[in-house]
N, C-alpha and C positions, 0 to 999 in steps of 0.2 A: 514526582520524585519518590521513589519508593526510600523505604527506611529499615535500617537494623533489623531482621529479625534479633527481638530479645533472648538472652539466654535462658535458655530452659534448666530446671531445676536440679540435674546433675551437671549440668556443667557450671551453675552457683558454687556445687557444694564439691567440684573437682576442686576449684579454683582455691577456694579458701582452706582445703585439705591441703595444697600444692603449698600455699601459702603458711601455713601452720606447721608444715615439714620442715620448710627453710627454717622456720625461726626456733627451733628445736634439737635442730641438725646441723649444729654450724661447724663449719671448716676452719683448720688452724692450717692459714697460706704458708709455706716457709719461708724464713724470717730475707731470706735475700733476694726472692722475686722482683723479678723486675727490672733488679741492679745488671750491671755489665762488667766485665773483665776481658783481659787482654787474655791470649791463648796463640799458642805458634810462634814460629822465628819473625813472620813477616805482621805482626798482632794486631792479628784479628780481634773483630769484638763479636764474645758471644754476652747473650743476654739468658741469664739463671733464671732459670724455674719461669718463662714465660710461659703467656694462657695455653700455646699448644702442649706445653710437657704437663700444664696441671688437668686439659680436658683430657687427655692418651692416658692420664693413669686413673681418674676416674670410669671409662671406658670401658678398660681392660678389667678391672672389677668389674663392673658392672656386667660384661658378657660372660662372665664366669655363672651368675645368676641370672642371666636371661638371654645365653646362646642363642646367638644370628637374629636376636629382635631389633628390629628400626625404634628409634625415640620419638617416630613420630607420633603416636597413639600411649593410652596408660596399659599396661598389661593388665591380664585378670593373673589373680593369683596362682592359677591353677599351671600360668607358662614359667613358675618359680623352679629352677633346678634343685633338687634336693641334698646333690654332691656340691654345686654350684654353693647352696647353702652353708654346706659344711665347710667348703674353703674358704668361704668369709667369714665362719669362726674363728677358723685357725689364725687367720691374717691379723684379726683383731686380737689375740692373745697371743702371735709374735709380737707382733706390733706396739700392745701393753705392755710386756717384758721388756722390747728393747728401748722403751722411754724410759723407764724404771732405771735400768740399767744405766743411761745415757744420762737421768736424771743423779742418778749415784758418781757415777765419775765426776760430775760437774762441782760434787758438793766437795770431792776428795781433794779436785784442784782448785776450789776456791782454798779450801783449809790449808794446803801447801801451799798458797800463795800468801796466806796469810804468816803462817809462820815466818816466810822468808822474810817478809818485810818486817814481822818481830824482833828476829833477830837481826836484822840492819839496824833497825831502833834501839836496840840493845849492845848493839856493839858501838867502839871508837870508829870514826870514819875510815881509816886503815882497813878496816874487818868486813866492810857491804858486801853485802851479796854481790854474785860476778853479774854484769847486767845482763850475760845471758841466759842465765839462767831465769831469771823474773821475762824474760824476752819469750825465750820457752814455754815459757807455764803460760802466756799471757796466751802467743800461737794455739797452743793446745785445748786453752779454754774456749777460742773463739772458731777451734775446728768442732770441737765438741758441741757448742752450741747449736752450729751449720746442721750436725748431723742429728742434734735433738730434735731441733724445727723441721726438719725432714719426717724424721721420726712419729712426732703428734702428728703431722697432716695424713701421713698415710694409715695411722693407726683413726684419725678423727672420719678420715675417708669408709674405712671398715666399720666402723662405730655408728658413723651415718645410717648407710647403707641398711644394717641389721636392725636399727630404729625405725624405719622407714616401714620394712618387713613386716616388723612385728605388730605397727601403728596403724598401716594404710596398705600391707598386702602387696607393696610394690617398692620400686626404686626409681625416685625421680630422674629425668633424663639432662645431660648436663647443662640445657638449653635452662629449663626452669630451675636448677638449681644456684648456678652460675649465680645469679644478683647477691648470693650470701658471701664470695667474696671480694665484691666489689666497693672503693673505695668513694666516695665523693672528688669530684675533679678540683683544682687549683683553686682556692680561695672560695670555697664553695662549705664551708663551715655551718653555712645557718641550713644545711639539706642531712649534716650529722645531727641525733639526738644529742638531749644535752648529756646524757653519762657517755658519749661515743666522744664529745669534743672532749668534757673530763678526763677521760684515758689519756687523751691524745698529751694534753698538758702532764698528767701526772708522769708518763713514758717520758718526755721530754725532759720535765725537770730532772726525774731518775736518773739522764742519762748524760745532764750536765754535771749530776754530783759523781756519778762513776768517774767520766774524763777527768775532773777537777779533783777529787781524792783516789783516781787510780783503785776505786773497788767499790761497791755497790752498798750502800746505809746497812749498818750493824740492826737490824732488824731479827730479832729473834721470834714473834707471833703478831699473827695475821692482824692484832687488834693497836699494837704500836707504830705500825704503817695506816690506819685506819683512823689513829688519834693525830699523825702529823700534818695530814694534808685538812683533816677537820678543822686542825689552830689554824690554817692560812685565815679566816675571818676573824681570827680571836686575838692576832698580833697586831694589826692596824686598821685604823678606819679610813685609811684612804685605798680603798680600796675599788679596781675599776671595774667597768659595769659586769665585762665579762668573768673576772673574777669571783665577783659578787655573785652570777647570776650560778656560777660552775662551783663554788666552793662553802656558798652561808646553806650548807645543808643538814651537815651533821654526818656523822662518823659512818652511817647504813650507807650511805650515798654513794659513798667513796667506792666499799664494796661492792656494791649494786652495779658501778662501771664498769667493774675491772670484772665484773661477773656477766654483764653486759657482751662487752665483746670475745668472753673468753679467756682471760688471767687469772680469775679466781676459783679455786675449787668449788664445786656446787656440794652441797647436801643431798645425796641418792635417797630416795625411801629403802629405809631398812639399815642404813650405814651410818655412823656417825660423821662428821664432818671430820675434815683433814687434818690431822693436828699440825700444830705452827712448829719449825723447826728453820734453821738456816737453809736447810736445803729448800724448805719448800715456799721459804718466803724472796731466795733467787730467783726460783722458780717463777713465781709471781713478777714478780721486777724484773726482772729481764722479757716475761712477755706483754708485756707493758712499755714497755722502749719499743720491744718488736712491732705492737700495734703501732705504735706514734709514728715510728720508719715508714713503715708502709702506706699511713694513712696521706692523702696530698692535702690537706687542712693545712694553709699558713695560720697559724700562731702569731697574732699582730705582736710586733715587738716586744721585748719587754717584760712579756705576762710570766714566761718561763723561768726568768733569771730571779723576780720576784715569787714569784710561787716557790721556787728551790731555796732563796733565802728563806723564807717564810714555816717554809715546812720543814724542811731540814738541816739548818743551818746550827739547831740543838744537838741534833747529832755529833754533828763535825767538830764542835765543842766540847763534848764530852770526852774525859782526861782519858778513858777507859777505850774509846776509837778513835784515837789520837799514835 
C-alpha cells in the first residue's frame, strides 16, 4: 500500500500563508443572506445575497487584478495588473465613503426617531405622533441598514483583497477563502469559539431589547456596553454553565468578541481608536444582532432572556431612557 507523499515545504508554508489571510481578511456577509422574499404577481421566492451572488462578486474583483487567471494555482506576483490595482483602490475608497455616508444617515434617523417618540412622551395622548410617520422612519431605517451591510461587504471585499496584495503578493481564490464566512450548522455551538458563541448571545439579547423597547440601549461609549454584559456574573449567582462559561470574564472579553467576528472597531498602527459616539456604538449593536441572525447556533432556551435582563435591564430603568 503505498502512502501520501508528504507535503513539501512550500506547500506547508502555502497552506498556513492561505490560512493566516483568512483570519486577517475577514468578510462582512450582508446582514440578509440567506433569507427569502416573495417577488412577482404569481410570488415567487427569491433568496438574497445567496453563495452565488457572494462568489460572482468576489470574482469580478478579483479579475480585474488577475485578468483570465483560473484559481486553480496561487499567482506569482508579477501576473498583478497594475490598473487592475488601481481599481481596487478606488473601489475601496468608494466603498469607504459610502459606509460613512450610509453610516451617517443611520445616526440622523435614529435621532429623528428619537425625538418623535420625545415628543409623544411629552405630549397629552391627543398630540402622538401620526403612527406613520414613526412607521416611515422605522422602513427607512431598516432600508438603510440593508444597504449599509451591503455597503461594508463590498467595501471589506476591496479591503481584503488589497491586504492580501500587499501581505502575500496575491488574492486568495474564492474556493480557500470561502470558510471565513461560513457559519457552523444547527445546534453545532461547541465547533463556535467561545467569543463567536458570546456575540452570538450578546446580538441576541440586543436585539430582544430593541423589539421590546422599540430602539436599541442608550449606549453612548464603547466602554458602557462593555461594563453591561461584564455585570451579567455580578448580578446573580445562579448562574448556568454556559453563562458562566461565556460571561465570568471581564469587560476585555466582551470586546475581544465583538472584535472577534467583526463589530468592533480595531485599533490600526498609527490611528487612534474610534471614539465612542451614538453613531458608532449602533453601529456596533446592530452588527452584533447581524452576526447572531446569521449565525445557525441555537441559543438553548432561556440564556437570552436572562442575559437581556441581566445586562440591560439598568438601562431600560433609567428615568433619562425612559
Amino acid at each position: 500500500m503505498s502512502k501520501d507523499k508528504p507535503e513539501s515545504k512550500d506547500e506547508r508554508l502555502e497552506k498556513r500563508l492561505t490560512h493566516h489571510a483568512r483570519s486577517i481578511t475577514q468578510l462582512h456577509k450582508p446582514r440578509l443572506s440567506g433569507k427569502t422574499r416573495e417577488v412577482g404577481d404569481r410570488g415567487e421566492i427569491e433568496q438574497l445575497y445567496n453563495p452565488d451572488f457572494l462568489e460572482s462578486e468576489w470574482k469580478a474583483l478579483r479579475e480585474h487584478v488577475l485578468p483570465d487567471r483560473d484559481e486553480k494555482s496561487r499567482p506569482h506576483p508579477s501576473e498583478i495588473d497594475p490598473d487592475g490595482l488601481r481599481y481596487l483602490e478606488t473601489v475601496e475608497q468608494v466603498c469607504r465613503r459610502k459606509v460613512t455616508s450610509l453610516e451617517e444617515r443611520q445616526e440622523d434617523l435614529m435621532e429623528k426617531k428619537a425625538r418623535w417618540l420625545k415628543f409623544t412622551q411629552d405630549r397629552e395622548k391627543g398630540d402622538e405622533a401620526p403612527p406613520e410617520v414613526l412607521q416611515s422612519i422605522k422602513y427607512q431605517v431598516e432600508e438603510t441598514e440593508e444597504q449599509l451591510s451591503l455597503a461594508r461587504y463590498r467595501h471589506s471585499l476591496a479591503h481584503a483583497m488589497l491586504t492580501q496584495i500587499a501581505l502575500f503578493d496575491t488574492v486568495l481564490p474564492w474556493a480557500d477563502f470561502k470558510p471565513a464566512l461560513d457559519f457552523s450548522g444547527e445546534d453545532k455551538g461547541e465547533e463556535l469559539t467561545t467569543g463567536q458563541r458570546r456575540a452570538v448571545v450578546i446580538g441576541w439579547a440586543l436585539k430582544a431589547y430593541k423589539e421590546e423597547h422599540d430602539q436599541l440601549p442608550d449606549f453612548s461609549k464603547k466602554k458602557e456596553l462593555k461594563e453591561a454584559f461584564a455585570s451579567v456574573k455580578e448580578t446573580d449567582s445562579d448562574l448556568t454553565e454556559i453563562e458562566f462559561e461565556l460571561f465570568h470574564s471581564g469587560k476585555k472579553a466582551i470586546a475581544d468578541s465583538l472584535k472577534e467576528v467583526g463589530c468592533w472597531p480595531r485599533t490600526r498602527s498609527g490611528r487612534t481608536a474610534e471614539r465612542s459616539s451614538q453613531g458608532v456604538m449602533h453601529n456596533i449593536m446592530n452588527c452584533a444582532i447581524n452576526y447572531a441572525e446569521r449565525s445557525d447556533w441555537k441559543v438553548p432556551g432561556g440564556i437570552v432572556e436572562k442575559v437581556k435582563e441581566k445586562a440591560l435591564e439598568k438601562v431600560s430603568e433609567d428615568p433619562e431612557n425612559e
